[in-house]
N, C-alpha and C positions, 0 to 999 in steps of 0.2 A: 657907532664906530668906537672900538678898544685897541689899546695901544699892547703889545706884549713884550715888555720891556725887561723885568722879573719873573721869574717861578715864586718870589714873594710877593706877587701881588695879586695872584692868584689862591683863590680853596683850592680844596680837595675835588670840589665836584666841578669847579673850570677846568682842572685838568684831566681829569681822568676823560671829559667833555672832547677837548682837545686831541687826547691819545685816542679814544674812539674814533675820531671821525678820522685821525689819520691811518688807522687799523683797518677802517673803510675806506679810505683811497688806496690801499693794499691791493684792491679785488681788479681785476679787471676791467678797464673801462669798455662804454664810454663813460664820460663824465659830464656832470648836470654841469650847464655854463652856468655857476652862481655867481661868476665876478664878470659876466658879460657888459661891456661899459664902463667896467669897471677902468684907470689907469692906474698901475705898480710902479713904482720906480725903485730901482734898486742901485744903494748906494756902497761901494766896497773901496774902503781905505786902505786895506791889505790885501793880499795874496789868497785867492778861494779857489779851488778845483767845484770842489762837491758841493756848499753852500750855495754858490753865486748861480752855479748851473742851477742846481735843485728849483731855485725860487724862479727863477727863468723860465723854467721847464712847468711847476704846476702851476703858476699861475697864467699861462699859457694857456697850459692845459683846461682850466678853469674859465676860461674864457674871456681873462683879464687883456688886456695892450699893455707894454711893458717897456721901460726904457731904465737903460743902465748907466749910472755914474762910474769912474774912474777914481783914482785918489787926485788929478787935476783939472778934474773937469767943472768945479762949482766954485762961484765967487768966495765961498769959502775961506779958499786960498788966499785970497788977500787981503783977508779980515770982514769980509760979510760977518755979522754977526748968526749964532747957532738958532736965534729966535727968527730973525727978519727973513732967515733961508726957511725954514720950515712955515712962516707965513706966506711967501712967495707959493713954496712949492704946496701948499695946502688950497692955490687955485687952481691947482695943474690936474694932482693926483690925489686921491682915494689913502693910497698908502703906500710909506718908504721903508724898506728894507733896508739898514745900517751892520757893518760889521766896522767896527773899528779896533784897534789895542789898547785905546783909551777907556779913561771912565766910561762906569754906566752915568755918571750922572750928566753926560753931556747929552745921552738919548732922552735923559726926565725934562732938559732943558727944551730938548727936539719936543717930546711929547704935551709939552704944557699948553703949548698953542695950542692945542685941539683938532688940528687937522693939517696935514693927512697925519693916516692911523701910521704910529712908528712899531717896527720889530727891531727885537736886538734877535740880529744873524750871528751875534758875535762879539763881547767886550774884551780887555783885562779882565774883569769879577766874572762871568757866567757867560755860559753857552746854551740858552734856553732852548733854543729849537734842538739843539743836538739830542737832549734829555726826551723830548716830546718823540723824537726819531726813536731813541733807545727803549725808550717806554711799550712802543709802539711793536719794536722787534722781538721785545720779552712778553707781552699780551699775545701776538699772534705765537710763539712759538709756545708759552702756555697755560694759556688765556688767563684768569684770575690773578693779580700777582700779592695778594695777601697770601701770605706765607712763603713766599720766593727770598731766595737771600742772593745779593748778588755782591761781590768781593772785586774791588779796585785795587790795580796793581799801581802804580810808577807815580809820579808829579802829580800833587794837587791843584790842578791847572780849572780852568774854566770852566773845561768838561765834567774835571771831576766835581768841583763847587753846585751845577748846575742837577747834577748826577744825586746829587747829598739832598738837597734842597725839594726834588720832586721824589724824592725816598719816603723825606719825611710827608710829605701831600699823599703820600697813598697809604691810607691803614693797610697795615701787616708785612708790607713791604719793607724787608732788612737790608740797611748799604753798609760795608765795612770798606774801608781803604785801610792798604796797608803802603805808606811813602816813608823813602829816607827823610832822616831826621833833618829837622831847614827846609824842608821841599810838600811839607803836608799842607792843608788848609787850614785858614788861619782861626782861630779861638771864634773870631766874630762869623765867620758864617758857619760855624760847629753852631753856635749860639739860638743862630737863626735856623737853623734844619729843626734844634731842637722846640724851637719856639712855635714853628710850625708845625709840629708832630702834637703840640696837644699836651705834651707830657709824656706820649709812649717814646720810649726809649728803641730808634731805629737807626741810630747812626752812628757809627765808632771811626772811631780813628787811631791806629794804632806802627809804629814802626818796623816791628818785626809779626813773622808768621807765625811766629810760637804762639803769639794772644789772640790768632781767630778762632773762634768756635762752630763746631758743627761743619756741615754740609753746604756746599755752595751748589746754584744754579744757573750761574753763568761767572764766566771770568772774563774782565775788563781791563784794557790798559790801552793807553794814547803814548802819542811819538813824546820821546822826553825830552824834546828842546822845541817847546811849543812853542808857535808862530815865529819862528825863527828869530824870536828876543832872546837876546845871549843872556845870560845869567852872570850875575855877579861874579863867584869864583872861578877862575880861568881852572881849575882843577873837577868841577864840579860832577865830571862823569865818574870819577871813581866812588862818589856817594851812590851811586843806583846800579854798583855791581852787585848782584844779587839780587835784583828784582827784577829780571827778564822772565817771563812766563813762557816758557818752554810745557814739555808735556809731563815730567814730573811733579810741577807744582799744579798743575789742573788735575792730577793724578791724586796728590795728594788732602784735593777738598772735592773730591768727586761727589758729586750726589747719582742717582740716579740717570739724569738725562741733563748732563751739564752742559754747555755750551759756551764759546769762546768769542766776545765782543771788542771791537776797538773802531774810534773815530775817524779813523784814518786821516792823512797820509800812516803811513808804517814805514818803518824802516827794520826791517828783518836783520835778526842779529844783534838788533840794539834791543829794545822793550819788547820784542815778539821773536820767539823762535818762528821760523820760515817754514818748520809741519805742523805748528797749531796754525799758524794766520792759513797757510793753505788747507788743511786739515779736514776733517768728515766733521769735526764737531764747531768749525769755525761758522759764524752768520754774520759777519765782517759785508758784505756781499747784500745780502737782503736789507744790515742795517743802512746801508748805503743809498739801495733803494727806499728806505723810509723817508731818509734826508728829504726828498720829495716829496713824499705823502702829508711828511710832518709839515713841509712847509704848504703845500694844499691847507691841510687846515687848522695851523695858524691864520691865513687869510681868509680861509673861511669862514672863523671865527671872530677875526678882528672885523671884517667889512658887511658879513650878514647877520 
């Protein structure tokens, strides 16, 4: 039983392990019951469309029983402590699925007890299954992704940290973000991408489009007022005029066979022109169905 709490706590070869087998729940089912007996519980402190479903849906699929928390449903709330809830529920289930906006270290505290296996669906720091989703949608569309570059538009958010972090886990795989100035990721997980990468040099960060180089293979970008946590500056939107990805700017990092990513929700108009997200070259859509697959085998991973 493993917990998947970081993309730092993982190689290179746990993950690439991971995005395969979610690359293979891609295919058509049916699918092998490997969590048959299994119980999932799935626990959401915030607001989830695609996550909350997703893990619902494969681990179902998988042949898990499945039971869903609320943000008031666990004595939690009234000062259960984070260890005695995860000892409780370590006689119940197999494994908890946690999204929260808080620290990750509140799921290392969930994860120390030893059982059940904990996921992070979702912190403040990272969005680890999204990246295993993403990972997943640039392998299927094409295959190998040493030598892929792939270019982040808007807020250094979760996504993008998670995004940074399994860049660096995969030799030859190139991630640039380009974020307004105050809105990038922060020096320490620049640190840790690089720390993870070995020494190859795959991960930049930079404010304006004038400093990326080369060709890109897919363009990325997420809703910019993520998890609906207001940001500091009551003025804050006029820093990310100029970084909506319309089709001039995928125009002007076109590679060959580019392609147009985002985490969604979207809000069209704001971080996405409304003809790339609907577009010929958008995969908005399939990565969404990963959402699923990723989370298949995450659990596949963490419980066989």
């Amino acid at each position: 039983m493993r917990n998947l709490l970081s993309l730092t706590d993982l190689t290179s070869a746990e993950l690439d392990d991971v995005v395969r087998r979610a690359v293979r729940y891609g295919a058509p089912g049916p699918f092998e019951k490997v969590l048959a007996d299994r119980a999932v519980g799935i626990l959401f402190l915030k607001t989830s469309t695609r996550t909350r479903t997703s893990f619902w849906a494969g681990a179902t699929r998988l042949g898990a029983r499945v039971i869903t928390y609320g943000p008031g449903d666990l004595q939690l709330n009234t000062g259960e402590s984070l260890e005695d809830t995860a000892r409780v529920l370590g006689e119940y289930l197999d494994a908890l699925v946690v999204r929260t906006n808080g620290d990750i270290a509140d799921l290392r505290r969930l994860g120390a007890v030893g059982r059940p296996a904990i996921v992070n669906a979702l912190t403040e720091n990272e969005h680890p299954t999204q990246a295993v989703a993403d990972l997943a949608t640039l392998t299927e569309e094409f295959g190998e992704l040493g030598g892929r570059h792939l270019l982040y538009v808007g807020e250094g958010n979760s996504t993008a940290a998670a995004l940074a972090l399994a860049a660096a886990l995969t030799p030859g795989f190139r991630f640039t973000l380009v974020c307004p100035a105050g809105y990038g990721l922060p020096k320490s997980l620049l640190d840790a991408a690089a720390e993870l990468s070995g020494g190859r040099h795959q991960v930049d960060q930079h404010e304006s489009f004038d400093d990326v180089t080369g060709r890109v293979d897919a363009v990325y970008t997420s809703r910019w007022q993520t998890m609906g946590v207001d940001k500091a500056d009551p003025d804050w939107l006029t820093a990310f005029q100029g970084y909506q990805v319309d089709a001039a700017l995928i125009d002007r990092f076109r590679g060959p066979h580019t392609v147009f990513l985002h985490d969604l929700p979207a809000v069209r108009g704001d971080e996405v022109d409304a003809a790339v997200l609907d577009g010929p070259d958008s995969r908005v859509w399939r990565q969404a169905h990963h959402k699923m697959t990723a989370a298949m085998a995450v659990l596949d991973w963490c419980l066989t």
